[in-house]
C-alpha positions in Angstrom: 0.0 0.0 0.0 0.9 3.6 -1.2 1.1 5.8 2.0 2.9 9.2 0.2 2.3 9.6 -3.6 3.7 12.9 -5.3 2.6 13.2 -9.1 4.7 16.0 -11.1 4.5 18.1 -7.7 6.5 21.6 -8.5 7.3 24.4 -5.8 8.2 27.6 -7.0 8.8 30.5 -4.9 8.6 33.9 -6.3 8.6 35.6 -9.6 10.2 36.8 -12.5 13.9 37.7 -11.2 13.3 36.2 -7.8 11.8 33.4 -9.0 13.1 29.9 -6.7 11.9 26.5 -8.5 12.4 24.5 -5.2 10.9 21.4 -6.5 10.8 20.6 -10.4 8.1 17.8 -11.8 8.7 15.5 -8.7 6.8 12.2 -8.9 7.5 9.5 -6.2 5.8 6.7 -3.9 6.7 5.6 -0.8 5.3 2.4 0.1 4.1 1.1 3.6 6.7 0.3 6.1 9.6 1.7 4.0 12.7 3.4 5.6 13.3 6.1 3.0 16.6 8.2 3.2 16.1 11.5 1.6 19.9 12.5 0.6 21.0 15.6 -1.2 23.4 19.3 0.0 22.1 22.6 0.9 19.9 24.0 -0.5 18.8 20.9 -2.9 15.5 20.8 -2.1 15.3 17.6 0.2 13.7 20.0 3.3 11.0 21.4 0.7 10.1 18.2 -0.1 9.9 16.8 3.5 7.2 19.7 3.7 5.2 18.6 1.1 5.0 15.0 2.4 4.3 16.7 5.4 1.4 18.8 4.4 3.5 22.2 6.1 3.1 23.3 2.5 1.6 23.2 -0.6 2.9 22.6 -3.8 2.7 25.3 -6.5 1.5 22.2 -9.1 0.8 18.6 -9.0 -0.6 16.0 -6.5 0.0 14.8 -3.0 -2.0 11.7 -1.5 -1.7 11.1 2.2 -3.0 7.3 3.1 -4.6 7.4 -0.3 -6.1 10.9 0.3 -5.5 13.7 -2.4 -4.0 16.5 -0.2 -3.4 19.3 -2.3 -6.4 20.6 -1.9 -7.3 20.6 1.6 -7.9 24.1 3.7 -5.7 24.7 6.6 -8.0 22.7 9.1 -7.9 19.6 7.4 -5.1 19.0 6.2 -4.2 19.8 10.6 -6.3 16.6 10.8 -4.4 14.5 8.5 -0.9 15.2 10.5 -2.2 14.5 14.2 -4.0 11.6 13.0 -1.4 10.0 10.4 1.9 11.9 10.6 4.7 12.3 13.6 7.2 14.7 13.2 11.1 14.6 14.0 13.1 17.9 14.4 16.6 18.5 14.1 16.2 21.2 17.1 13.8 19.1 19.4 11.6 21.5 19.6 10.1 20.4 23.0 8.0 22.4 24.6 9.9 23.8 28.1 8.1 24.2 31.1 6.0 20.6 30.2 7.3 17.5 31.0 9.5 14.4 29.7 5.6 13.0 29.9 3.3 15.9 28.9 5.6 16.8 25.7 5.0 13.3 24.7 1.7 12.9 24.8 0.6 16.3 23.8 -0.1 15.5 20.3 -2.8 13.0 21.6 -4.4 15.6 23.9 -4.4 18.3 21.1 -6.5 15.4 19.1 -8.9 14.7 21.8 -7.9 10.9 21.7 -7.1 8.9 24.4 -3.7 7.9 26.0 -3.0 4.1 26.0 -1.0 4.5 29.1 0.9 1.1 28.4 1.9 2.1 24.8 3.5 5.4 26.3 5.3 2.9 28.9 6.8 0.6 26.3 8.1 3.3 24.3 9.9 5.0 27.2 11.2 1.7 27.9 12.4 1.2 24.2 13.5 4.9 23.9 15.7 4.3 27.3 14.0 7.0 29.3 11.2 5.6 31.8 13.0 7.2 34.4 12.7 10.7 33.4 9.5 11.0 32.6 9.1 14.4 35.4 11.9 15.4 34.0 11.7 19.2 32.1 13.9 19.5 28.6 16.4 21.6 30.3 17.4 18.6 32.6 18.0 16.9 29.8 20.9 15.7 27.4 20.8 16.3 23.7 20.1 12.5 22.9 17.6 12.3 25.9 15.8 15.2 24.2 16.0 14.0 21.0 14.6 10.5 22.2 11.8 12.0 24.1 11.0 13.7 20.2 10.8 10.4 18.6 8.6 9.3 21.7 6.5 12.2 20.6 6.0 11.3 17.2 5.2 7.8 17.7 2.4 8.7 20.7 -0.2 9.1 17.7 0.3 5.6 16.5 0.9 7.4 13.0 1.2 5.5 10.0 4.1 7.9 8.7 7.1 9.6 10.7 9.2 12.5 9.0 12.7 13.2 10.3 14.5 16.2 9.5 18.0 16.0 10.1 17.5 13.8 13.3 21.1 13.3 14.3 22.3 16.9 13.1 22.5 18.2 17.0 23.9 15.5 18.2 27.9 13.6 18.3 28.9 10.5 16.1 28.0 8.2 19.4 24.3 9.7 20.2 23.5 10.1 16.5 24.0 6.4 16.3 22.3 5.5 19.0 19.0 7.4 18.3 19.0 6.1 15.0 19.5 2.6 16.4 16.4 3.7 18.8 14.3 5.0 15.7 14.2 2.1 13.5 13.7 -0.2 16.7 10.9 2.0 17.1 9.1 2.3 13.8 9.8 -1.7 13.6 7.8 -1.9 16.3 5.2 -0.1 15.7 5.0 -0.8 11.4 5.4 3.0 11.2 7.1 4.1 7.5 10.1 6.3 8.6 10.8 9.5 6.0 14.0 11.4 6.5 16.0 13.9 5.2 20.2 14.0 6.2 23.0 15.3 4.4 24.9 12.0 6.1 25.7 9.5 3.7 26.5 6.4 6.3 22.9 7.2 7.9 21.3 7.4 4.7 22.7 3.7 3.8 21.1 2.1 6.9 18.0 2.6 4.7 15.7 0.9 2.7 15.4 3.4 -0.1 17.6 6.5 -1.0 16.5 9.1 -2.8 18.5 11.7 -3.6 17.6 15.5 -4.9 19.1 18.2 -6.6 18.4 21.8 -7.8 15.0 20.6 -6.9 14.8 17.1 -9.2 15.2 13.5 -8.1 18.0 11.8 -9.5 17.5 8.3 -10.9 19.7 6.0 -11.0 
């Protein structure tokens, strides 16, 4: 099953002289379950895309279907739905929110839904994730891989079908970054999650299913 499906999707930023073609006549599928490794330098175009799959933007042309739903279209308030229901997000800077909890930044994204917390799905991915025991714990207490494990907590909380990871490991040393990628693919193994993410780090991309790599805004076949 399809989860992400991009058909000749185009971004283009500005006009005339200041025109930006960010993404150029993309067409891809990511299938259920995948570990897909977005590869490419600065400003290729790998970030704009992860935005796209992520519904934080809209393509200038072309298609997006979400879990077999055409995105592209959606207002602001629906396409909100689609991510707190189907989508967890992974940010390079953590972006934990500080004066909550290990605990209440995790399972924020549930509350914001209205759903319900299945307490002992929380437990087993502190467990996993390695940090049970700091659950009252506030972000400043914590270390940059603790933080960046209690994000991946975060994302998964939803039981979403798709997690996006921007730069996961970019904050972090060769021995954390290893570890939380170790942590993440334990993770979405466990939980049948499809892992997106973007790096500019060639040995993490490898540990992947898929790579796809992207420049001046155009996916490079092989």
């Amino acid at each position: 099953m399809k989860v992400i499906e991009i058909k000749n999707g185009s971004k283009i930023y500005g006009e005339n002289e200041s025109k930006v073609v960010a993404l150029n006549n993309v067409n891809l599928a990511i299938e259920e379950g995948e570990f897909i490794a977005i590869l490419g330098t600065s400003g290729s175009g790998k970030s704009t895309l992860l935005n796209m799959i992520g519904g934080l933007d809209k393509l200038t042309k072309g298609e997006v279907y979400i879990c077999g739903k055409k995105c592209d279209k959606l207002n602001d308030e629906e396409m909100s739905k689609i991510r707190r229901k189907d989508i967890g997000f992974v940010f390079q800077a953590y972006n934990l929110i500080p004066v909550f909890t290990v605990y209440e930044n995790i399972v924020t994204p549930i509350l914001l839904d209205e759903g319900k917390i299945d307490e002992e799905y929380i437990e087993d991915l502190l467990k996993t994730l390695g940090i049970e025991n700091k659950k009252s714990s506030f972000p400043s207490q914590l270390s940059g891989g603790q933080k960046q494990r209690v994000a991946i907590a975060r994302a998964l909380a939803n039981k979403p079908k798709i997690i996006l990871a921007d730069e996961p490991t970019g904050n972090l040393d060769t021995k954390n970054g290893a570890e939380v990628m170790s942590l993440l693919n334990i993770s979405i193994k466990n939980h049948k999650s499809t892992l997106i993410m973007v790096t500019h780090n060639e040995e993490i991309a490898k540990t992947a299913d898929r790579i796809i790599k992207i420049e001046n805004g155009e996916i490079q076949l092989k």
